[in-house]
Every structure is written in structure tokens, then in C-alpha cells.
C-alpha positions in Angstrom: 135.1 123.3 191.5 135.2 126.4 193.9 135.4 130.1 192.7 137.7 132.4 194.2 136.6 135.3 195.8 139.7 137.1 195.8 139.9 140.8 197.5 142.4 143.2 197.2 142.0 145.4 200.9 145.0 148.0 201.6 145.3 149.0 205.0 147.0 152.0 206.8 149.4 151.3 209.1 150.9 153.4 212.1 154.1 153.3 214.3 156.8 151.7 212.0 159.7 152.3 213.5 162.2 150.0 211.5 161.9 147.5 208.7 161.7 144.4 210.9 158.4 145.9 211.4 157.6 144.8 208.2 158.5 141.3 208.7 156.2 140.9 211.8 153.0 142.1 210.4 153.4 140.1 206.8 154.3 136.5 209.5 151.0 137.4 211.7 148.9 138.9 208.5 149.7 135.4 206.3 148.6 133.2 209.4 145.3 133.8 208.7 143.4 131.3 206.5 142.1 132.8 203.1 144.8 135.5 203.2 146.9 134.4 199.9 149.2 137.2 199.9 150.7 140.2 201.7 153.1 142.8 201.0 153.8 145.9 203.6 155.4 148.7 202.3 157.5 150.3 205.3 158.5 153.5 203.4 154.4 155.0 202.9 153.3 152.8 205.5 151.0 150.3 203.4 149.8 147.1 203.6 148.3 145.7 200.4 146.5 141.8 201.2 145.0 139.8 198.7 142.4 137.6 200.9 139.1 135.2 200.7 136.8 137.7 201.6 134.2 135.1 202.8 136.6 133.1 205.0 138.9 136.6 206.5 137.4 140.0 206.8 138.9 143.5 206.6 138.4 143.6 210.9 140.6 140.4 210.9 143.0 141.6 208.8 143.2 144.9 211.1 143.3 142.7 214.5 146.1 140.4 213.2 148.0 143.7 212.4 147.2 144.6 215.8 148.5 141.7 217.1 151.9 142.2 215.7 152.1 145.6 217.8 150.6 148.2 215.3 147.2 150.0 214.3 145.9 149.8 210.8 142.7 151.3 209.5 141.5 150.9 205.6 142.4 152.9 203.1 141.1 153.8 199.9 144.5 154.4 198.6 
């Protein structure tokens, strides 16, 4: 039996330019293992990610975003 450790991080995201955008950083984002769900929000610039917070931290989550072409700090909000 294992017990999830589900975290709920949102992220800040900067230089949207078009909603393809969106698709990019939710394909690189869901790569990683014990990310179980990801949802950008192009209009307020948001990424919410429900993740395994012992298998993916929040510094992966912002370096997989990076990949994709775009910075992203965490947010409170």
C-alpha cells in the first residue's frame, strides 16, 4: 500500500505570448514523474501542478517550465 503525498504548487509564469504557450509547458511540465496533473492558465499567467512532492520538487517543476522557453517562480496565489 503506498500513501500519496500529493502537492498542490502554483507557479508564476512570464513571457506568454500566445496560447500554444500553454501547450508546451503542460507537454514538458507532465513529463516529469510524480507530476499527476497540470493545468496553465494563459490569460493570468498561472500554472497550477498537482505533483509527488518526494519524487518532483517545486525547482523541478520551475526548470521543466524553463525548458519549454519561459521563467516561472512560486506563488502564493
Amino acid at each position: 500500500m503506498t500513501t500519496s503525498t500529493a502537492t498542490h504548487t502554483l507557479l508564476r509564469a512570464e513571457g506568454f505570448s500566445c496560447p500554444s504557450c500553454v501547450v508546451k509547458i503542460e507537454k514538458q511540465v507532465g513529463r516529469l514523474k510524480g507530476v499527476e496533473n497540470v493545468k496553465v492558465h494563459f490569460a493570468s499567467s498561472r500554472i497550477e501542478i498537482d505533483h509527488d512532492a518526494e519524487r518532483v520538487s517545486v525547482d523541478d517543476l520551475v526548470t521543466a517550465v524553463a525548458k519549454s522557453g519561459y521563467k516561472a517562480t512560486p506563488s502564493a496565489f
